[in-house]
C-alpha positions as CSV (number, residue, x, y, z in Angstrom):
1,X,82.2,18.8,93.1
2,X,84.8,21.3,94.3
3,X,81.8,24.2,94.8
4,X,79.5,21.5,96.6
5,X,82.8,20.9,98.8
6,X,83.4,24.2,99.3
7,X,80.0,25.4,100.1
8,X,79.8,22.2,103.0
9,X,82.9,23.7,103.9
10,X,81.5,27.5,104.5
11,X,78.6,25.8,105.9
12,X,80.1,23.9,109.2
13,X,82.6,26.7,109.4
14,X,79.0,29.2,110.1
15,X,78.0,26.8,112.1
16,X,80.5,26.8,114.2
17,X,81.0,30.4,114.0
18,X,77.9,31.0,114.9
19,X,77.7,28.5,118.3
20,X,80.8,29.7,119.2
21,X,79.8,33.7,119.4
22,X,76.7,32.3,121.4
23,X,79.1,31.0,123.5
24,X,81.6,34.2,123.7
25,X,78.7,36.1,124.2
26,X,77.3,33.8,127.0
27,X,80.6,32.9,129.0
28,X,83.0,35.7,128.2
29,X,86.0,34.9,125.2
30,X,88.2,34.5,127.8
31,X,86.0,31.5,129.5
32,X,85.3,29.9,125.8
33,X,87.1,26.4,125.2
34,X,87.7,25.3,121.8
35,X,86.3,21.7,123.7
36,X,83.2,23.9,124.5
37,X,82.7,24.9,120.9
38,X,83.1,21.3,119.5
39,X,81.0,20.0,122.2
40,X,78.4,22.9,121.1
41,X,78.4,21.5,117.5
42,X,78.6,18.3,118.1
43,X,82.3,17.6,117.2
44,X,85.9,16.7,118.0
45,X,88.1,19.7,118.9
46,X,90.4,18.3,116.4
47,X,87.1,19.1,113.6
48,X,87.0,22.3,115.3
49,X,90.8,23.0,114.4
50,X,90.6,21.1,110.7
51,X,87.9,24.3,110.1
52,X,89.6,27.5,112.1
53,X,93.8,27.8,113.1
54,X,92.7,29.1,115.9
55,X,90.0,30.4,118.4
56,X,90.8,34.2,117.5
57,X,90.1,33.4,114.0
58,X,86.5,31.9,114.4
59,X,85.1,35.0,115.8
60,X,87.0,37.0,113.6
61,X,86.3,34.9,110.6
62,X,82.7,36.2,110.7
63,X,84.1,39.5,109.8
64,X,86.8,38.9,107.5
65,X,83.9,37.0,105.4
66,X,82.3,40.2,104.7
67,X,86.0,41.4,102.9
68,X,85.4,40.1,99.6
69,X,81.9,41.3,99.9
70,X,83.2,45.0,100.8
71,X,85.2,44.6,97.4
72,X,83.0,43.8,95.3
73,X,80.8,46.4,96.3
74,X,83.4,48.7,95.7
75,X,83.8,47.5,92.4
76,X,80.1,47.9,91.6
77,X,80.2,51.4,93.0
78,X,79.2,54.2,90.2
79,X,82.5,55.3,87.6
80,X,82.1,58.7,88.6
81,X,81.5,58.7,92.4
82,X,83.7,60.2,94.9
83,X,86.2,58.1,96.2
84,X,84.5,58.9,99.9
85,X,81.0,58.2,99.1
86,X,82.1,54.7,97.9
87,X,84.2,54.2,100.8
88,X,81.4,55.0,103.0
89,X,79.2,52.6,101.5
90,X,81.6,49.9,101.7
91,X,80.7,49.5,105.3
92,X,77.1,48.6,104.6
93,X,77.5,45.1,104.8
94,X,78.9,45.3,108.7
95,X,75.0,45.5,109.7
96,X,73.5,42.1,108.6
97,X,70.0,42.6,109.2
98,X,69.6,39.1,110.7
99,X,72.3,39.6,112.9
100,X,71.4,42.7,114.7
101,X,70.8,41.0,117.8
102,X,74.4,39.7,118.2
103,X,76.1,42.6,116.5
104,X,76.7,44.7,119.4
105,X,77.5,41.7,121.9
106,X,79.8,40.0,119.7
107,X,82.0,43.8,118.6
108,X,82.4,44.2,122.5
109,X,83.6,40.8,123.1
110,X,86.2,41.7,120.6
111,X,86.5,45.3,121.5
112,X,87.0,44.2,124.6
113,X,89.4,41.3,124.5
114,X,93.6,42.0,123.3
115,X,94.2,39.5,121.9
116,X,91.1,39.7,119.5
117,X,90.9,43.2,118.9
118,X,94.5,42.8,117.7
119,X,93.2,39.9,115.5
120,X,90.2,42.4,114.2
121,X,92.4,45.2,113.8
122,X,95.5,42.9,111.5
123,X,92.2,42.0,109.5
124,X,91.1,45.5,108.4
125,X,94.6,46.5,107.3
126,X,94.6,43.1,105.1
127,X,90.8,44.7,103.9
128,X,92.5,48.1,103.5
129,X,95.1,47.1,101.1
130,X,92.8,45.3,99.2
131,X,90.5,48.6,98.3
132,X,93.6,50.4,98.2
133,X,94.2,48.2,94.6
134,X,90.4,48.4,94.0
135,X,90.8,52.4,94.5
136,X,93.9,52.2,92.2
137,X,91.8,50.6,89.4
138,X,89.1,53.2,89.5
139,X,90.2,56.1,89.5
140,X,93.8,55.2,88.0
141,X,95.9,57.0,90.8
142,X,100.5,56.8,90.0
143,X,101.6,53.7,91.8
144,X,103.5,56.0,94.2
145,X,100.4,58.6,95.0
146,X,99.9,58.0,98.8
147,X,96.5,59.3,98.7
148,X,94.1,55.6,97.9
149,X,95.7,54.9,100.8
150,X,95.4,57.5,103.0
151,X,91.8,58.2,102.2
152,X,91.5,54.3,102.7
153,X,92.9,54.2,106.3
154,X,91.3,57.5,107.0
155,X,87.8,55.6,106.4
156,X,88.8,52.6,108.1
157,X,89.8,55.0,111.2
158,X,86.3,56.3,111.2
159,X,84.8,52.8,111.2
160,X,86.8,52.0,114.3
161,X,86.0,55.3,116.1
162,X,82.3,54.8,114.8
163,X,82.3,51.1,116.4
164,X,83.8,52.2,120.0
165,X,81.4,55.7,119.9
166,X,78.8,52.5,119.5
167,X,79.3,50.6,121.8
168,X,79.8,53.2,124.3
169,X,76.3,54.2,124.0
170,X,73.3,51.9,125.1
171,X,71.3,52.8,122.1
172,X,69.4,51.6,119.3
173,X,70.6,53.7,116.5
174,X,72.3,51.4,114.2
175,X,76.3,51.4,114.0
176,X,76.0,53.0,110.2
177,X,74.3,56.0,111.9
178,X,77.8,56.5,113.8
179,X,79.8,55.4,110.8
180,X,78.0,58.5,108.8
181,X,78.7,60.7,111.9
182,X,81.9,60.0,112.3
183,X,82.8,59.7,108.4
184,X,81.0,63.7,108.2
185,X,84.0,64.9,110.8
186,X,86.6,64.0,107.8
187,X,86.0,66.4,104.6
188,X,88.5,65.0,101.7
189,X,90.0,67.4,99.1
190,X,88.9,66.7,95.7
């Protein structure tokens, strides 16, 4: 019962996820009411609140779903791979292929809005410290060897850059093509 719960759960929160970036997208972040979200789904804006603390959190939700994804990926990565290469393909799931359309509009409302980007940016580091104990269990680094982290943020860095080079540019080379560029400038010892 708890996983039929759960999986309701996950449902209306995408639901409302996904009505609410319409509406970012549409109207501006700034110009977004929770009332205008609950009114999009068909809800109270108490509902809204029972699903998401706050309004920061829905759009950013949508990418802090991918974290346990970007884990276990990680985790599935080859024994002997290089720590970089399986860094770098963590960031495969930040492309959904059926969300291409609203991948770029929906990074610059965040890029583009403080008090999100702040919200995006507290959410990586919670990501980073996360591979950082998945990086410590593969390769078996000393619990005081800086350098899972370090090669952790220094990824993480290069997605940021990568996103801002991205949207920058009014192209339609995906965002991996400017994670792999920008992840190439960075050359790790072995």
């Amino acid at each position: 019962m708890k996983n039929l719960r759960e999986r309701t759960r996950r449902a209306v929160q995408r639901e409302i996820g996904d009505a609410a970036v319409r509406l970012f997208i549409e109207r501006g972040y700034d110009a977004t009411t929770i009332d205008d979200i609950a009114a999009a789904v068909g809800m109270s804006p108490r509902s809204v609140f029972r699903y998401f603390a706050t309004k920061e959190e829905i759009v950013v939700g949508k990418f802090e779903r991918g974290a346990a994804e970007m884990l276990g990926l990680l985790r599935a990565r080859p024994a002997g791979e290089e720590v970089w290469v399986s860094l770098r393909r963590l960031f495969d799931v930040v492309e959904e292929p059926d969300q291409r359309e609203i991948t770029r509009p929906i990074q610059r409302v965040v890029f583009e809005t403080p008090a999100l980007f702040a919200v995006y940016l507290q959410m990586l580091q919670g990501i980073q410290n996360g591979v950082v104990e998945v990086l410590r269990e593969r390769v078996a680094y000393a619990p005081q060897d800086p350098t899972p982290r370090v090669l952790t943020a220094a990824a993480f860095g290069c997605l940021v850059a990568a996103q801002h080079a991205w949207l920058a540019e009014e192209t339609e080379e995906p965002l991996l093509t400017y994670v792999d560029r920008a992840m190439a400038v960075i050359t790790p010892r072995a």
